[in-house]
C-alpha positions as CSV (number, residue, x, y, z in Angstrom):
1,X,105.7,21.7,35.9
2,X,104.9,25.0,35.7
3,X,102.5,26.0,33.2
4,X,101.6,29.7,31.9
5,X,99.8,31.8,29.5
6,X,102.0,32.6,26.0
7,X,100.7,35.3,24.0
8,X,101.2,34.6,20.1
9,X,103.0,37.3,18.9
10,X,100.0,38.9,17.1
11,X,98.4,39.0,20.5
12,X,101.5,41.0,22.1
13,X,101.6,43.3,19.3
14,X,98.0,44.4,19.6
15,X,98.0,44.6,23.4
16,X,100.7,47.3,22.5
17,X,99.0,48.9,19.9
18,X,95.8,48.9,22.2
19,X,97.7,50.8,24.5
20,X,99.5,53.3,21.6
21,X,102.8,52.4,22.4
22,X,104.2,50.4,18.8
23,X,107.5,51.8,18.4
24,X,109.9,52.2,15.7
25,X,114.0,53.0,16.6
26,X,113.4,54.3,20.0
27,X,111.5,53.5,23.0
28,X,109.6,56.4,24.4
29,X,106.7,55.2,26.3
30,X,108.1,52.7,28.3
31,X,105.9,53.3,31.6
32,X,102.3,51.4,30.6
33,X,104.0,48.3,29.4
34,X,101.6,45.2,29.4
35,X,103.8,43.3,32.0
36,X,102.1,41.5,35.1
37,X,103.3,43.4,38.6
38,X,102.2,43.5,42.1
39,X,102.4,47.2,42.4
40,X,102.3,50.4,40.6
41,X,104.9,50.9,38.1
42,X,107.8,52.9,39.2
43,X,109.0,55.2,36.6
44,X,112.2,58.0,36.6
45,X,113.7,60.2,34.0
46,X,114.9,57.1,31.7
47,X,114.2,53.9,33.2
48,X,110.7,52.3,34.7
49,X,110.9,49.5,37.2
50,X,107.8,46.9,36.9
51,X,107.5,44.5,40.5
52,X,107.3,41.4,39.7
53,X,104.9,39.5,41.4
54,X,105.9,36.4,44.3
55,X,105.0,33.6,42.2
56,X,106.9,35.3,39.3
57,X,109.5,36.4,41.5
58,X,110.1,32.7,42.7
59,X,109.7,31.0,39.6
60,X,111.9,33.0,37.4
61,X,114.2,32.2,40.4
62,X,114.3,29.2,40.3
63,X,114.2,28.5,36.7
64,X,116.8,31.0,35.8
65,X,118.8,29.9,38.6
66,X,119.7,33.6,40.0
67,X,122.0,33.7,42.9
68,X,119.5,35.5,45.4
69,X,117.5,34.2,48.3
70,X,114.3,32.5,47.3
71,X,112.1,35.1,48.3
72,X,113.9,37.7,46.7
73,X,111.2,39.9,45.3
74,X,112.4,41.1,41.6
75,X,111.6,43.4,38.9
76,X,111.5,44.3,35.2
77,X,113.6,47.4,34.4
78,X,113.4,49.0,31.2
79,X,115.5,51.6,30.1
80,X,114.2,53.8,27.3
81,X,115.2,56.0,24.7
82,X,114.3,59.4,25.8
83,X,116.8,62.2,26.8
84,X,116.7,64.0,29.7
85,X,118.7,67.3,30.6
86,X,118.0,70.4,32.6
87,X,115.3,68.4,34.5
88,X,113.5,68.3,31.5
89,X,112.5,65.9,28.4
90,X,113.9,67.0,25.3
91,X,112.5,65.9,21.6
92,X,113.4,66.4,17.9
93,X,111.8,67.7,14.9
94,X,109.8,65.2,12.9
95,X,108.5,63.0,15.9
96,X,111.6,61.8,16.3
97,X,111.0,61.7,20.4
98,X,114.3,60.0,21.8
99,X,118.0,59.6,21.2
100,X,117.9,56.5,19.0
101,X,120.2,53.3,20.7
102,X,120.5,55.5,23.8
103,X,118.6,52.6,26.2
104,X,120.8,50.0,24.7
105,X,124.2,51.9,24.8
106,X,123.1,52.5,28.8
107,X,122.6,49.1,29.4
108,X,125.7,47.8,27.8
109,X,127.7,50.2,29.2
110,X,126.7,49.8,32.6
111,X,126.2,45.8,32.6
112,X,130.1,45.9,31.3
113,X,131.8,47.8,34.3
114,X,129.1,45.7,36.6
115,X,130.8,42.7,35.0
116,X,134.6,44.4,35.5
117,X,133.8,45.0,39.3
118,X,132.8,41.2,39.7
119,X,135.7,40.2,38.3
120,X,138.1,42.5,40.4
121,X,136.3,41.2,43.4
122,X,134.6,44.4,44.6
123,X,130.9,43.9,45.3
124,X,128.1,42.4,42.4
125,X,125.2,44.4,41.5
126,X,121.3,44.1,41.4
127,X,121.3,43.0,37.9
128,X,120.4,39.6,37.6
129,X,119.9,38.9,33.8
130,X,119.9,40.6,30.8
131,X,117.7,38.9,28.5
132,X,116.9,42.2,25.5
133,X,119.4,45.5,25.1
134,X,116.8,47.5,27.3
135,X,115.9,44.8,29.9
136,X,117.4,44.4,33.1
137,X,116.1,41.6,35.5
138,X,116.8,42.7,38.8
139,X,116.9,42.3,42.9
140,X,114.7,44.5,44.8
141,X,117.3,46.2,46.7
142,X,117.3,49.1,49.9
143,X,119.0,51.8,48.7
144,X,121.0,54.2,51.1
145,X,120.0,57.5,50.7
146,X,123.1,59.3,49.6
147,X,124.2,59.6,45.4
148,X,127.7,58.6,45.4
149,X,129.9,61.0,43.4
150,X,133.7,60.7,42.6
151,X,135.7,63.5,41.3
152,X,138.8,63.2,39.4
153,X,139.3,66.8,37.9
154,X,138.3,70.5,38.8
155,X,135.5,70.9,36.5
156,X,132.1,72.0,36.5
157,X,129.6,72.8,39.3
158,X,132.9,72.3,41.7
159,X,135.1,74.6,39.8
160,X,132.3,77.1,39.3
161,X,132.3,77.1,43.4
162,X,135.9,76.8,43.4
163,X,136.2,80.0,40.8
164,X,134.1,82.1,43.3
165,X,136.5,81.4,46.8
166,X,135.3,77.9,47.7
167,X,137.8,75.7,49.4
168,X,135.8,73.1,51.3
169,X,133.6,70.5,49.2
170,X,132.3,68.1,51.4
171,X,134.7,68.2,54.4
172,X,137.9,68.7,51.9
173,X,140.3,71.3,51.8
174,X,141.2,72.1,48.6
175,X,144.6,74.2,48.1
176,X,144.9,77.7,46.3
177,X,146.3,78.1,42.8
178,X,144.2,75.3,41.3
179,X,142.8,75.4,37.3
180,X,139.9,74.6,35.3
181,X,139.9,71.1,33.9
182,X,143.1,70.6,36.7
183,X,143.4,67.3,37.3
184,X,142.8,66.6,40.9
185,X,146.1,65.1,43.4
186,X,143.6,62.5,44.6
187,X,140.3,61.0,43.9
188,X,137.6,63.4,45.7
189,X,134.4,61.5,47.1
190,X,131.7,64.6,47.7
191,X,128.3,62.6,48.4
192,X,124.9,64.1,48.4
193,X,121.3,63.3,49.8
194,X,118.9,61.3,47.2
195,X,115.6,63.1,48.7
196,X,115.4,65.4,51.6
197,X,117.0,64.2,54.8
198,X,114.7,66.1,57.7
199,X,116.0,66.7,61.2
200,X,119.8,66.2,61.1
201,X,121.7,68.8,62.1
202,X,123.8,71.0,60.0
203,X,122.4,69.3,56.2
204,X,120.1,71.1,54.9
205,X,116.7,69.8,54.2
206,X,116.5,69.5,50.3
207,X,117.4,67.1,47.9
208,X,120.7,66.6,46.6
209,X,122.8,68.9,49.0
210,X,126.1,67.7,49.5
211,X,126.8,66.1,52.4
212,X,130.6,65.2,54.3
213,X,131.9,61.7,55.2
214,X,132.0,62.6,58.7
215,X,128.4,64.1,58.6
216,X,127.5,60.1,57.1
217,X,129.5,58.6,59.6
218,X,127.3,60.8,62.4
219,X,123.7,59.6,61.1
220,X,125.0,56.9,59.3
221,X,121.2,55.0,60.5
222,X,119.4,58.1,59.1
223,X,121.1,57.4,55.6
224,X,119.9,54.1,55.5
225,X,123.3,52.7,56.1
226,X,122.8,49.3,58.2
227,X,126.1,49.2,60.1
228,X,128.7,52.3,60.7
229,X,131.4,50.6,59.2
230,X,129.6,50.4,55.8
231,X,129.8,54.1,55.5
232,X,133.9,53.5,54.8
233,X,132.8,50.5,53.0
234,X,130.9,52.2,50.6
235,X,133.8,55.2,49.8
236,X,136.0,51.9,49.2
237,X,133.9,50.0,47.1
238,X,133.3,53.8,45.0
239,X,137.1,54.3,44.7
240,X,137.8,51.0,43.7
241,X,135.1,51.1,41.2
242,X,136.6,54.4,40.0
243,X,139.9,52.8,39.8
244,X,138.6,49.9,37.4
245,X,136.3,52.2,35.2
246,X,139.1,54.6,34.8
247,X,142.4,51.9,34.3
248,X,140.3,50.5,31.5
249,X,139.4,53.7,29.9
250,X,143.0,54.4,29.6
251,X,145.0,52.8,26.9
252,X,141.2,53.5,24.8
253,X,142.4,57.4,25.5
254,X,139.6,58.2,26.9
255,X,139.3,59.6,30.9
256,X,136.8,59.4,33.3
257,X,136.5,62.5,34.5
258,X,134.2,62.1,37.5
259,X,131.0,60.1,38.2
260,X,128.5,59.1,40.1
261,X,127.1,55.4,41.8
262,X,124.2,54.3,43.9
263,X,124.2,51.3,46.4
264,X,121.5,49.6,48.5
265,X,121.3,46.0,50.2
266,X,120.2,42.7,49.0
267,X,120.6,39.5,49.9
268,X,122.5,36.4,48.7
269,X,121.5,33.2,48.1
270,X,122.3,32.4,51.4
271,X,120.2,35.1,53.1
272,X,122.6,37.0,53.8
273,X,122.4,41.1,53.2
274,X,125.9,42.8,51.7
275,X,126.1,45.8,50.3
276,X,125.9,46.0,46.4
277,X,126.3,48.6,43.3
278,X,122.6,50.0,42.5
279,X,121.4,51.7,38.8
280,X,123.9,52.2,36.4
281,X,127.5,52.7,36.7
282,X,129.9,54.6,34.4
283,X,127.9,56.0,31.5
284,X,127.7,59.0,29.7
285,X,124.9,59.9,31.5
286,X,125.9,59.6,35.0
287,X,129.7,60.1,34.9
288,X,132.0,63.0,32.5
289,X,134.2,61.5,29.8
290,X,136.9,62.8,27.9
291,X,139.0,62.3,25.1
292,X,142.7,62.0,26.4
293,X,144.1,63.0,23.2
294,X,142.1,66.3,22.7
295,X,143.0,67.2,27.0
296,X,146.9,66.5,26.5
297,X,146.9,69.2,23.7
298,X,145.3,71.2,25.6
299,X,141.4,71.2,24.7
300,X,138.4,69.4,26.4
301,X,136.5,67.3,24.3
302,X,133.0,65.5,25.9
303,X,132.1,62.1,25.1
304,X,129.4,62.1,27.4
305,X,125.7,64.1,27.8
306,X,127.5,66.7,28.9
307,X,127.9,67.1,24.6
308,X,124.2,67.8,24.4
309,X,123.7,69.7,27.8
310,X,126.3,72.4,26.0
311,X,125.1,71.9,22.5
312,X,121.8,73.2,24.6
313,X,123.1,76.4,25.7
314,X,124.1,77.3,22.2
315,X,121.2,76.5,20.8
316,X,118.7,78.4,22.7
317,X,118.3,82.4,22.8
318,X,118.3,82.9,26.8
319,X,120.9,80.1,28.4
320,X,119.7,81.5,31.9
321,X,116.2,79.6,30.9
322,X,118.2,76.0,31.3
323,X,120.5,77.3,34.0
324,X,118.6,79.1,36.3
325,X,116.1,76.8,38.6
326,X,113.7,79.3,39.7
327,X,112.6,79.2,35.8
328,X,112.0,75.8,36.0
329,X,108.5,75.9,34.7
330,X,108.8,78.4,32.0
331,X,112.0,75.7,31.0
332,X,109.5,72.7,31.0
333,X,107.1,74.3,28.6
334,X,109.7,75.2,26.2
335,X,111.5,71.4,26.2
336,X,107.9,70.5,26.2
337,X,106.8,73.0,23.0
338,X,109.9,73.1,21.1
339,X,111.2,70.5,18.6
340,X,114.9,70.6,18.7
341,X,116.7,69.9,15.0
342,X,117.2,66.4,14.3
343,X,120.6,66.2,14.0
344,X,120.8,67.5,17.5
345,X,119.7,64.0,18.8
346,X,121.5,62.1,16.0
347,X,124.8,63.4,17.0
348,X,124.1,62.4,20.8
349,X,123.2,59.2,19.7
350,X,126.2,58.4,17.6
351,X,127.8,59.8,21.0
352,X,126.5,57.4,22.9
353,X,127.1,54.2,20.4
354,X,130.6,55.0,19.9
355,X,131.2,55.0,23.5
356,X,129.8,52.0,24.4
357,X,131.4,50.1,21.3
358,X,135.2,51.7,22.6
359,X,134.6,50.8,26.2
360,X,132.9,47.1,25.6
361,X,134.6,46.6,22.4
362,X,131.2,45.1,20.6
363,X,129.5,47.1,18.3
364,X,126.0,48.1,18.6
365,X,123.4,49.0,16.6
366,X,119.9,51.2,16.5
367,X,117.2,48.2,17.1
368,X,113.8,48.0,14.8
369,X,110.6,48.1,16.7
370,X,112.7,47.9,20.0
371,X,109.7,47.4,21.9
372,X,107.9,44.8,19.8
373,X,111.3,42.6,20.3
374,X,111.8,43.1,23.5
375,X,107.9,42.0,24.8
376,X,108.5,39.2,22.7
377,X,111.3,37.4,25.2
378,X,109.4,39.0,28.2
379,X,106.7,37.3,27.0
380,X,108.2,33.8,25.1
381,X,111.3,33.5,27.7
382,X,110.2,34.8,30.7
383,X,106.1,34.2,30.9
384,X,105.6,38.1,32.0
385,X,103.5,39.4,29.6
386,X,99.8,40.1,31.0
């Protein structure tokens, strides 16, 4: 039998309070967690990954009974609260310092379509359990080094190009004559690099610049693709996911606009490596949504962060601060300095609740002390508390 350390809850409450992290309605800090790893925490915009260690990587596989080869080395990811746009953190007046139910909306969201494609057959994902709104258990997986975007419409940074005599987006022709907001004759896959690609001819080395699918197919190695033919298998399994994200979102009149997926490898149970669906999928934060009703008579209306990127624009004196990257530093110190009103983050975060509550159909709701509840299970259920 396996035996373990448990921390009474009093204990886990003050190893957060040691560490100044106690939260009430949002989860901020969610980067210096008291979780045992086996290497430094990982942590992004919105989400930190915690590396579980071999003996708790193999026990909570073969307890939990996860579909993944023994070995499988897993982590802890934990989505928080906080808001990220422009490259930069944003906060609100009155310490309010995240969207509140953000994290758990995410997560919901994204576990659902992960769910959807299972079901249609199309590939499963790294997430192997969800055991608390803002937890993912999940398979350490090798990503390949491309974000995979789908366009559905003319909108945005490609109609902005398109406005100013752009034609070819990623190896595709567009015609003449098109409009804003134009819904596009077929679905558009324009991939770019995740990091700089150095050495391959004729992609520039910088992150995130667009790439082609025949400039994939030529360094298909280089992009950490593990077989040529996955490069096609990858635009499948992205169209197909598109298709299921987008036939759902239908008859809820709302549209998916466009979007964007990661994928890696893991293997099976079996040992055997396929490709899978990476981070999250179909969210307001990685993809545009919009409300079919408001588009057929003839407005756009965001259900996405693409409501509080704009609301952004208004709200500051200079736009050209968030739009313009050689400002980057200046625009850091201001998101940094500047408390943004309240009801700023409040209207995201109802955003973001309604969403997932039309697209799952459960409700959800703002969590108390999300962090105290969710250490709890890591700790009670899953012996990773340190």
């Amino acid at each position: 039998m396996t035996t373990r350390r448990i921390l009474s809850k009093t204990a886990c409450d003050a190893k957060l309070e040691e560490n100044n992290i106690v939260s009430v309605k949002v989860l901020v800090d969610n980067a210096a967690l008291p979780i045992r790893t086996s290497e430094p925490v990982h942590s992004g915009k919105v989400r930190s990954v915690y590396w579980l260690t071999p003996e708790d990587s193999g026990r909570l596989i073969a307890q939990r009974q996860y579909a993944v080869a023994a070995d499988a080395q897993l982590a802890v990811m934990v989505i928080s609260d906080r808001i990220s746009a422009f490259d930069c953190i944003w906060h609100g007046e009155g310490g309010l310092a995240g969207v509140p139910g953000k994290g758990a909306a995410l997560n919901a969201i994204s576990r659902f379509w992960f769910d959807e494609f299972n079901r249609a057959g199309l590939a499963r994902s790294h997430i192997l359990e969800v055991p608390h709104p803002l937890v993912w258990i999940v398979q350490r997986a090798e990503p390949i080094m491309i974000e995979a975007i789908a366009r559905r419409f003319i909108t945005g940074s490609m109609w902005r190009a398109y406005e100013q005599g752009a034609r070819n987006f990623c190896g595709i022709q567009l015609p003449d004559n098109l409009h804003r907001d134009q819904r596009l004759s077929e679905t558009l896959i324009t991939p770019s690099t995740k990091g700089v690609m150095r050495g391959l001819p004729g992609i520039p080395e910088a992150d995130d610049t667009t790439v082609s699918q025949k400039q994939l197919m030529e360094h298909w190695r280089a992009f950490g693709f593990h077989a040529k033919g996955d490069v096609e298998r990858y635009a499948a399994l992205l169209r197909q996911g598109v298709d299921v994200i987008a036939q759902h979102l239908a008859p809820l009149d709302l549209m998916l606009v466009d979007t964007k997926f990661e994928f890696g490898y893991a293997r099976d149970a079996t040992g055997k490596e396929t490709l899978i669906y990476m981070d999250e999928v179909g969210t307001p934060d990685s993809s545009r949504i919009w409300d079919a009703v408001a588009y057929r008579g003839g407005n756009v209306v965001e259900n996405s962060k693409e409501v509080f990127r704009q609301a952004l624009l208004r709200h500051v004196n200079d736009p050209e601060l968030l739009l313009d990257h050689r400002r980057f530093e200046e625009r850091k110190r201001y998101a940094r300095d500047h408390a943004l009103p309240a009801v700023m983050l409040h209207t995201l975060s109802k955003t973001y609740l309604s969403v997932a509550e039309r697209i799952t159909g459960v409700g959800l709701s703002v969590l108390d002390h999300p962090l105290e509840s969710m250490m709890q299970i890591l700790d009670n259920e899953l012996g990773l508390a340190r």
